[in-house]
Structure formats: C-alpha cells, structure tokens
C-alpha positions in Angstrom: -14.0 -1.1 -4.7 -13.0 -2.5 -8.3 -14.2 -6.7 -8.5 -11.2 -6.3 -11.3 -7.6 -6.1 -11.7 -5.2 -6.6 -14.5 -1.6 -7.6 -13.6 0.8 -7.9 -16.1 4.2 -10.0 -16.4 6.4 -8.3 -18.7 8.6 -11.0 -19.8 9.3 -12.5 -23.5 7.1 -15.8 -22.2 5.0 -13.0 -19.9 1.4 -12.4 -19.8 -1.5 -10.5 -19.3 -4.2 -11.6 -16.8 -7.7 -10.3 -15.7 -8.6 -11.3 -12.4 -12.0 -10.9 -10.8 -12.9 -10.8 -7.5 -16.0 -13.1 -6.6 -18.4 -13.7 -3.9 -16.5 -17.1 -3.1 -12.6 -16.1 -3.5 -10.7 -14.9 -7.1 -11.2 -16.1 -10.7 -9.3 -15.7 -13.6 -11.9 -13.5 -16.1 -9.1 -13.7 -19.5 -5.5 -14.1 -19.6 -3.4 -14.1 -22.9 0.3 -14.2 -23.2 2.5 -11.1 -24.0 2.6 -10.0 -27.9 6.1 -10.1 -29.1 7.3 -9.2 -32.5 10.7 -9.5 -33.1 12.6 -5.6 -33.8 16.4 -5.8 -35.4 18.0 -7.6 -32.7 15.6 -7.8 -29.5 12.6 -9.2 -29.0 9.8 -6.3 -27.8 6.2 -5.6 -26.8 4.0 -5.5 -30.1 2.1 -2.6 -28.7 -0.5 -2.2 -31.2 -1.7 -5.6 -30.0 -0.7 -5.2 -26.3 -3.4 -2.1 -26.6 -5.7 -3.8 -28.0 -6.0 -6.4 -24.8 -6.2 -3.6 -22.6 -9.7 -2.4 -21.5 -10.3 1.5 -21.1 -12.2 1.4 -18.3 -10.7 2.2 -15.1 -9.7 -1.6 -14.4 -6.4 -0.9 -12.4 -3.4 -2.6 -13.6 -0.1 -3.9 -11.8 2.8 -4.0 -13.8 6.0 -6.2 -12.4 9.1 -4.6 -12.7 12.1 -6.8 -13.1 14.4 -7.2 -9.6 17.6 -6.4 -10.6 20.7 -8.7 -9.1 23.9 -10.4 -8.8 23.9 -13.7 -11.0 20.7 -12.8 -13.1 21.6 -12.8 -16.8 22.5 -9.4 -17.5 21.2 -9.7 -21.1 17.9 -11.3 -20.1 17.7 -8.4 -17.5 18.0 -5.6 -20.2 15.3 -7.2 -22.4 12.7 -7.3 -19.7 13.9 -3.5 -18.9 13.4 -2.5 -22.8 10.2 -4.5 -22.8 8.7 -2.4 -19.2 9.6 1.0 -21.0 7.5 -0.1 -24.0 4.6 -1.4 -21.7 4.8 2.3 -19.0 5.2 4.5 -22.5 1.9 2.6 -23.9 0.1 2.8 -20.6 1.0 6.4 -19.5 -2.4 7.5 -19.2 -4.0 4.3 -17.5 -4.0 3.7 -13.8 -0.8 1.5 -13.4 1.1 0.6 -10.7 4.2 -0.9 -10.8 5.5 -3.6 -8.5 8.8 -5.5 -8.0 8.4 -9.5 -7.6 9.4 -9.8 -4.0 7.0 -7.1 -3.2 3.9 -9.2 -4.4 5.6 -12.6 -3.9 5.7 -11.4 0.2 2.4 -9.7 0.8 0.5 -12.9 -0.8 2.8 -15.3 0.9 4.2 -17.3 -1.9 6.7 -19.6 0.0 10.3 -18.2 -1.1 13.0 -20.8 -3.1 10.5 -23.2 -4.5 10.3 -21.5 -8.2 7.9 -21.7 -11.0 6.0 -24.4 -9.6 6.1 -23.4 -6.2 4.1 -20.5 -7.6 1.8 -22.1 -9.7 1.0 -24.7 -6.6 0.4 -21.7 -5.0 -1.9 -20.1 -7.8 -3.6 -23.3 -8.6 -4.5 -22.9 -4.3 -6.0 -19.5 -4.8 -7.6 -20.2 -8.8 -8.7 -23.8 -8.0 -7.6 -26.9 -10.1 -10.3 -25.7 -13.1 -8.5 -22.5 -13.8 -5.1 -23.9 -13.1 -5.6 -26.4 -15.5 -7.4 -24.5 -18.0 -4.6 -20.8 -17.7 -1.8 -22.3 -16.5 -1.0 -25.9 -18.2 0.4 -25.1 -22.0 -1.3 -26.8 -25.3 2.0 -29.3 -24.9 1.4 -29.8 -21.1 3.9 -27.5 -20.0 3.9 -24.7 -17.4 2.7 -21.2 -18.5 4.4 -19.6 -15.7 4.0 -15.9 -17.4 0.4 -16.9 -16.7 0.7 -18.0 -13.0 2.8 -14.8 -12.2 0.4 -12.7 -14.1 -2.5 -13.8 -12.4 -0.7 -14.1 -9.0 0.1 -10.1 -9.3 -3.6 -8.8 -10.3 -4.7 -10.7 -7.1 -1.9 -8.9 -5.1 -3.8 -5.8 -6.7 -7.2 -6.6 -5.9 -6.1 -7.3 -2.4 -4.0 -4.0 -2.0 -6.5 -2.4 -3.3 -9.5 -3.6 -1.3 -10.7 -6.4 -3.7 
C-alpha cells in the first residue's frame, strides 16, 4: 500500500497535487499549479519545470484526461489534448494512470451538475476547512478549482489503489 498519490489536472489553470493518506482520513502533502509557458500560438506544459515537481519514487500518479463532447469549446478541448500528450510523453516511464473526469467524479461520489464549487464543497468535506482554505482559496480569494480537482483525483487514486 502507497500512503501517497499524485493526481494531476492537466488544464491551463490545472494543477498538481500530492495527497497523503493518514491515520484519520486524507491530507493534502503539496500541491502547485500547472507550469505553462506560452509556445507560438498555444499555451503548453513547461516540462522542465513540470519534472522537476515530480518525485521519482514510485509515488503513483493519476492523470485526468479531458471528456470529449457536444457543446465543449472545441478549441479549449484541443489545448488540454496538446497539453496531456506533453504531460504522458514526459511521464512515460513513471507509474501513471490515466482517468477520465466522470470516472473519478462517480467512484468518489461527487454530486453531478453542481460545478466547481460543488466539487470544492466536496473537497473541502474530505480535506477539512484548514486545507480547503489554505489549497483551494486563491491569493485574491478566488476558487483554485485546478487544485480541488487535482486533489480530488489523487484521492480517487489512493482509494483505487487501496490507500
């Protein structure tokens, strides 16, 4: 059994969250928001930093793919796509595991239609009002919702992988 998952939201406000598994429920070891550089005319992963957040130790890692569908922006869609091939090409020899959001959102019963802050009402429930307010509420009080989703999906791993 690994006390530690990483789960990672791919997305230009995504993130990259540690989770650990604890003798009284699931807390929130780091979390950092995705690197982006911008390349020509799309935002992208900057890998060399990506890398560098990413532990070489076993520490399994859950990587949301984007859900594809009819009036998602089709442009928004592609960049998340571009910005997954970047994150499986730099990851090809750690233990990842991919993962599409109604996958994880299902298994850890996130009620369905309520959003971003259904989800982070349902993080902050898991994480406790300490770690919500300290991961999840920006510098300017606003929702880091790449975070919340992040941290949402390494606990999906821990618990479907006996954490």
């Amino acid at each position: 059994m690994n006390n530690y998952c990483i789960g990672i939201d791919p997305g230009i406000k995504g993130a990259i969250v540690c989770v650990a598994k604890t003798h009284d429920g699931y807390r929130i070891h780091w979390a950092e928001p995705m690197p982006i550089v911008r390349l020509s005319d799309r935002p992208a992963v900057d890998v060399d930093r990506f890398m560098g957040l990413i532990p070489n130790n076993g520490t399994p890692i859950i990587l949301e793919l984007p859900q594809l569908g009819m009036g998602k922006n089709p442009a928004s869609q592609g960049s998340v796509q571009y910005q997954c091939g970047q994150i499986m090409g730099a990851l090809h020899t750690f233990p990842v595991e991919s993962v599409y959001p109604s996958v994880w959102t299902y298994s850890l019963r996130v009620p369905y239609g309520q959003g971003k802050k259904g989800h982070f009402n349902w993080a902050r429930g898991i994480f406790g009002a300490a770690d919500a307010e300290k991961y999840f509420i920006g510098a300017r009080g606003g929702l880091n919702d790449g975070v919340v989703d992040a941290a949402l999906i390494a606990t999906y791993g821990l618990i479907t992988k006996g954490g």
